[in-house]
N, C-alpha and C positions, 0 to 999 in steps of 0.2 A: 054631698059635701059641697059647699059656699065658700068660695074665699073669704078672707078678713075684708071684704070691699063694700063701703058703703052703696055704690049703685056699679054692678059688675060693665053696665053696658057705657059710663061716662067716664068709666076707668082709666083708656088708654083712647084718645079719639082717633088720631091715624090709623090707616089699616094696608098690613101688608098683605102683598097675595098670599093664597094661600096654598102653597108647595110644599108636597109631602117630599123629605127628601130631601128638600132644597139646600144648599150650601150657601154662606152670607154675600156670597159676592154672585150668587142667580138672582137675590135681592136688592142688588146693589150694596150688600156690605160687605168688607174686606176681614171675615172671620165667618164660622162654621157653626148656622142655627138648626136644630133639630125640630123638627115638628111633635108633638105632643107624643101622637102614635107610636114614634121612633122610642120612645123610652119604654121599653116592657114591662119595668117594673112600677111602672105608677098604675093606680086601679083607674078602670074605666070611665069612672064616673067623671074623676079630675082630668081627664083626656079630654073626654068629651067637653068641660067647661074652657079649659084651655083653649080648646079648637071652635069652641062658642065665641071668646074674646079674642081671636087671632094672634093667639102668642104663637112665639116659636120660643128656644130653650137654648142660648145662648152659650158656647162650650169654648171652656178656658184651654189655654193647652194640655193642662196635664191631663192626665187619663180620663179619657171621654167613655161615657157619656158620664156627664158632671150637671150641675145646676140644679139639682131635683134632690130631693134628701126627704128619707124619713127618720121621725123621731117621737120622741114623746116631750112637744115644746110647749106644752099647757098643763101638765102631771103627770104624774108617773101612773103608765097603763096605758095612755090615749096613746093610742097613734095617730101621728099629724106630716101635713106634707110640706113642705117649704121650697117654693119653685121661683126661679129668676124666671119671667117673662119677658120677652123682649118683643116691641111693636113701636112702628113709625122711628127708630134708630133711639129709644129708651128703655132702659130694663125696670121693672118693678118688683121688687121682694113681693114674694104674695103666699100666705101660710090657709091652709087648707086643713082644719080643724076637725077631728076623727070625734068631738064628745062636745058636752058642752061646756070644758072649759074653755078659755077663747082669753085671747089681748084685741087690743086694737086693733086696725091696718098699721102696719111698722112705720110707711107713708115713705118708703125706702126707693126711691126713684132719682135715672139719673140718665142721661146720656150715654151710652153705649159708645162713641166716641172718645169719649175721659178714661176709656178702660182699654183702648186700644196700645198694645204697644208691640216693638220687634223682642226678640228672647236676648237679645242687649240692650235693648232699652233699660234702664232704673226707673224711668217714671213714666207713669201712665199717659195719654195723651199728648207725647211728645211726641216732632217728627221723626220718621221712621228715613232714612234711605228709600230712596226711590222703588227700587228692586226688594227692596227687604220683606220679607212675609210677614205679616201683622198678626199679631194675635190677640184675644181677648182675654181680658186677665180680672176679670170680678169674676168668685168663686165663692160657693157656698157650702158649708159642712157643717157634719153634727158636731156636736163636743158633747163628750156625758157629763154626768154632774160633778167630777171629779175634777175634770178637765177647765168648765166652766170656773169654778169656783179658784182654781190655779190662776186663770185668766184675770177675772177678774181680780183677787187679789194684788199679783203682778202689776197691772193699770193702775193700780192706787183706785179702781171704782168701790160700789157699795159694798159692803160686807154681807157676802151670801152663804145661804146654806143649803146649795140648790138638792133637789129629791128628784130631778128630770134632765133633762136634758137643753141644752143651747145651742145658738145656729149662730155660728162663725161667716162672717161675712170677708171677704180678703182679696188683697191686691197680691199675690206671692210674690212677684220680682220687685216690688216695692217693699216688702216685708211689711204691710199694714195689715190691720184690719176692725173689726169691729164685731164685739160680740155681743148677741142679744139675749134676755132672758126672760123669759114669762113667769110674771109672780102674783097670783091675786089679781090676775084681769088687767094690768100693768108691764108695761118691757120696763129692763134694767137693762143699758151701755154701758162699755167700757170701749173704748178706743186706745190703739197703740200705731202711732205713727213713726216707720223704721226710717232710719239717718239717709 
């Protein structure tokens, strides 16, 4: 299985060590990245490509291990993977296609920094208190087609009639987020920005 990545090796150009194990601040970051391996549930092969492009697997506070999801995000039956990578202090959405339905690369990239926040913090990338433990708060989950389509409606986005599933993208202590959907070789957004 190939990520959504036009050229997998021009992807991400920094390159962090690579520490099985490692915690974000053996890294130099102040939050808790997983190595490929550490997640059990994802199949081999996406292991190994992960640990081809130096990701590690960036994990929000809540119930760890997080950032890895499967679903059926290109039709109903395929199973597909959807993993936040993080390399040189950026994470990238990156979907890992079980068939050959497929979208684009999502092109879902950002700083790793803008997601930093303490569990008082309300907004992302603000500063924290000196002492305060920092967490990482971009999160990704499935949504079924049920869920999706609530979603989107609520947004005011397209009118969908999804038959698969969607990948929620989310700041929780910000109450944001952003949900994706694959339709016909195309993503549909919806965006909701909390007060």
């Amino acid at each position: 299985m190939r990520p959504s990545l036009l050229s997998a090796a021009g992807v991400l150009a920094a390159s962090l060590p690579l520490v099985a194990g490692a915690n974000g601040t053996e890294l130099g970051q102040p939050y808790k990245l997983l190595s490929p391996g550490e997640l059990s549930a994802l199949p081999a092969a996406i292991k190994q490509e992960l640990d081809n492009m130096g990701c590690r697997i960036p994990q929000a506070y809540e119930a760890q291990p997080n950032n890895a999801v499967q679903g059926e995000f290109a039709r109903k039956g395929q199973k597909d993977w959807a993993v936040l990578c993080s390399k040189g202090g950026s994470s990238r959405l990156l979907i890992f296609w079980g068939g050959p339905a497929k979208c684009p690369d999502p092109r879902r990239v950002a700083a790793d920094q803008e997601f930093l926040q303490s569990q008082n913090d309300q907004k992302a990338g603000a500063t924290a208190q000196p002492d305060a433990k920092l967490y990482f708060s971009r999160m990704i989950a499935v949504l079924n087609p049920e869920a999706t389509k609530g979603q989107f409606a609520a947004r005011g986005g397209k009118k969908l009639a999804p038959d698969h599933d969607g990948i929620e993208e989310s700041i929780p202590l910000e109450q944001s987020s952003i949900v994706h959907y694959c339709a016909n070789g195309r993503w549909a957004q919806a965006a909701y920005q909390g007060e």
